[in-house]
C-alpha positions as CSV (number, residue, x, y, z in Angstrom):
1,X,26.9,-103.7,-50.5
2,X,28.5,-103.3,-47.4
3,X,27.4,-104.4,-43.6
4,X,27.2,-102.3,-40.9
5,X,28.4,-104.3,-37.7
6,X,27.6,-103.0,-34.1
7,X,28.0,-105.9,-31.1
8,X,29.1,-108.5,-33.7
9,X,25.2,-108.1,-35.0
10,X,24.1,-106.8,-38.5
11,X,22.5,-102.8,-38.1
12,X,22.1,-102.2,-42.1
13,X,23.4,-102.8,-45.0
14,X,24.4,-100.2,-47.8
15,X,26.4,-99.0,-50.3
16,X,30.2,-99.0,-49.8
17,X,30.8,-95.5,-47.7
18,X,32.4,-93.0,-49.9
19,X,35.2,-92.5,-47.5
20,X,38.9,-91.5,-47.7
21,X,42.0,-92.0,-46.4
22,X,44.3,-88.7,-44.7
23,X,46.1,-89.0,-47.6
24,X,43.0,-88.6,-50.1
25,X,42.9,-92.2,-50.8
26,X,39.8,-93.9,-51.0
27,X,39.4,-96.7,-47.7
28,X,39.9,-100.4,-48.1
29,X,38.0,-102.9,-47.0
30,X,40.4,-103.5,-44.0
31,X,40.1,-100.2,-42.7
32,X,36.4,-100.2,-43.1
33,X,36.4,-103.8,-41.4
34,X,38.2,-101.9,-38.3
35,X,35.6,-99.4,-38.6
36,X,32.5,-101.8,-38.3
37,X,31.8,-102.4,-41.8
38,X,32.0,-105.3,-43.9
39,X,32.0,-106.4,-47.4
40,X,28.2,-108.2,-48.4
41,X,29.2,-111.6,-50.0
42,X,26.1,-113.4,-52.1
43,X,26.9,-117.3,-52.8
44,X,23.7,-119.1,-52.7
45,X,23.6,-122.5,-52.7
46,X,22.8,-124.6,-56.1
47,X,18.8,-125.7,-56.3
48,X,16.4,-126.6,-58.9
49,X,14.8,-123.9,-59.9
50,X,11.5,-125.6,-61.5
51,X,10.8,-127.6,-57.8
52,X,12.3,-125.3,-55.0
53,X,13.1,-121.3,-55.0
54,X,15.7,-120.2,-53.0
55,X,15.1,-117.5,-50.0
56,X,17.3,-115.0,-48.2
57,X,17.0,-115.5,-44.5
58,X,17.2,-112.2,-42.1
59,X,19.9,-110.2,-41.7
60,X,20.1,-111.7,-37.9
61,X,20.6,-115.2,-39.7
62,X,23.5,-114.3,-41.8
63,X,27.1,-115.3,-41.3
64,X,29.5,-112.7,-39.7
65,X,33.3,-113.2,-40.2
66,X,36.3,-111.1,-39.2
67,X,36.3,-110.2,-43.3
68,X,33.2,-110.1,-44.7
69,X,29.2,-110.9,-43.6
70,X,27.8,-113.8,-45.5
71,X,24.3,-114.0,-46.5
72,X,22.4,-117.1,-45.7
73,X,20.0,-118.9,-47.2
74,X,16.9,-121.4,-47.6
75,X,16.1,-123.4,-50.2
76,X,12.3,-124.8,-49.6
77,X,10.0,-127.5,-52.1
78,X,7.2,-125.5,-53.9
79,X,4.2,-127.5,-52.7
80,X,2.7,-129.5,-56.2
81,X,-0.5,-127.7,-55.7
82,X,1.5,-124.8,-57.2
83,X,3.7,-127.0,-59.2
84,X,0.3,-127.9,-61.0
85,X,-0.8,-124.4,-61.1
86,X,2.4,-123.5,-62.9
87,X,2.0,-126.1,-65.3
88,X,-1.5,-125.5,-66.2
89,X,-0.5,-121.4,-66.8
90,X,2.2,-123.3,-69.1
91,X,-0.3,-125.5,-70.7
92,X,-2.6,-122.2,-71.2
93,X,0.0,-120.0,-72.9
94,X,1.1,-123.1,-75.2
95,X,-2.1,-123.5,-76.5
96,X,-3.1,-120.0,-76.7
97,X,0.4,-119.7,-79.1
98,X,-1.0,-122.8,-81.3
99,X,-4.3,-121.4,-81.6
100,X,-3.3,-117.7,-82.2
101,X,-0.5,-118.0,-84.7
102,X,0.2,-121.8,-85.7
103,X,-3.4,-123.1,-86.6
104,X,-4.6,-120.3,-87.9
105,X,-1.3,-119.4,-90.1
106,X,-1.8,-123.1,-91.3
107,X,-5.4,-122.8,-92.2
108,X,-4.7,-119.6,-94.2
109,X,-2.1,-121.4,-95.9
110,X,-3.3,-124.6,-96.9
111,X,-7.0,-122.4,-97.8
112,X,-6.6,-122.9,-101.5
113,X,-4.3,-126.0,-102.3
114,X,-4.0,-129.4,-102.0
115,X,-0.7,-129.3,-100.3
116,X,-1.0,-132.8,-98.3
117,X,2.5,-131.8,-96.4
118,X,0.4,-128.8,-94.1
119,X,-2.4,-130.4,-93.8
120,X,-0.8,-133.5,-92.1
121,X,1.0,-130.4,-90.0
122,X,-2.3,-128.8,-89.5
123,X,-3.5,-132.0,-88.0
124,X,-0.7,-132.7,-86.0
125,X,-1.0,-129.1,-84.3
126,X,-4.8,-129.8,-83.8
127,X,-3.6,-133.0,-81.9
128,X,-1.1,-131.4,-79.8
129,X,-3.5,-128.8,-78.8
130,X,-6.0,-131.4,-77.8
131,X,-3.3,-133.4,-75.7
132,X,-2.3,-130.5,-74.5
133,X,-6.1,-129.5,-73.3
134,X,-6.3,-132.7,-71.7
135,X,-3.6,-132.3,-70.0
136,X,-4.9,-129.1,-68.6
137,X,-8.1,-130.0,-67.6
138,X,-6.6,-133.6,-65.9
139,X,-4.4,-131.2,-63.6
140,X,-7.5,-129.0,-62.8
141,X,-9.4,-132.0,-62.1
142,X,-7.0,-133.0,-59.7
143,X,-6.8,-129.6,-58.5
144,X,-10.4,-129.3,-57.7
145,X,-10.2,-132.5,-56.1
146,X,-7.7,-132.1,-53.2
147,X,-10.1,-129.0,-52.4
């Protein structure tokens, strides 16, 4: 992407221009720099991505130099209240996978033997399922709480 400069501010931003040289060569980024437009460089800056999520500022916020135009950025917390959110929808979809395929599979399996070895896995998945439900509903509890 390429930025259009006009009074040492940002216009737009588009596709490199198509254009050519007299000699039927296609521009460089020099000539284009002379002409107002600049290379788009993207480096955003290292974050976690499971606590904080990274934003692009404005256009008017982004870093102009004779060379290129730099796009800036903010990296901002995501409040816990949607942390917790998250990690109920996580909880949900775990369980929802043990109860869909894992249990049931199990309980097919283990139907008509005495196979000791799946049922101690069949109880194990029951347990996990359980924490995991407490889990849930202590982060919805504490949800419901702060509102």
């Amino acid at each position: 992407m390429y930025a259009k400069i006009t009074d040492g501010k940002i216009k737009s931003v588009s596709r490199k221009p198509n254009w050519r040289m007299g000699d039927g060569s296609p521009i460089s980024d020099e000539e284009l720099a002379k002409r107002g437009r600049l290379p788009v460089h993207r480096e955003p800056p290292e974050y976690d991505g499971e606590t904080q999520r990274l934003k692009q500022r404005s256009q008017d916020e982004w870093v102009i130099y004779k060379d290129r135009a730099e796009v800036a950025y903010t990296v901002e917390d995501i409040p816990q209240e949607e942390l917790k959110q998250r990690a109920i929808r996580g909880i949900d979809r775990q369980l929802d996978e043990l109860d869909r395929k894992s249990i049931a599979d199990i309980r097919r399996a283990i139907a008509n033997t005495d196979d000791t070895e799946a049922v101690d896995r069949l109880k194990a998945l029951e347990s996990e399922a359980e924490t995991l439900r407490t889990e849930r509903d202590t982060l919805e509890s504490e949800a419901e709480t702060r509102e």
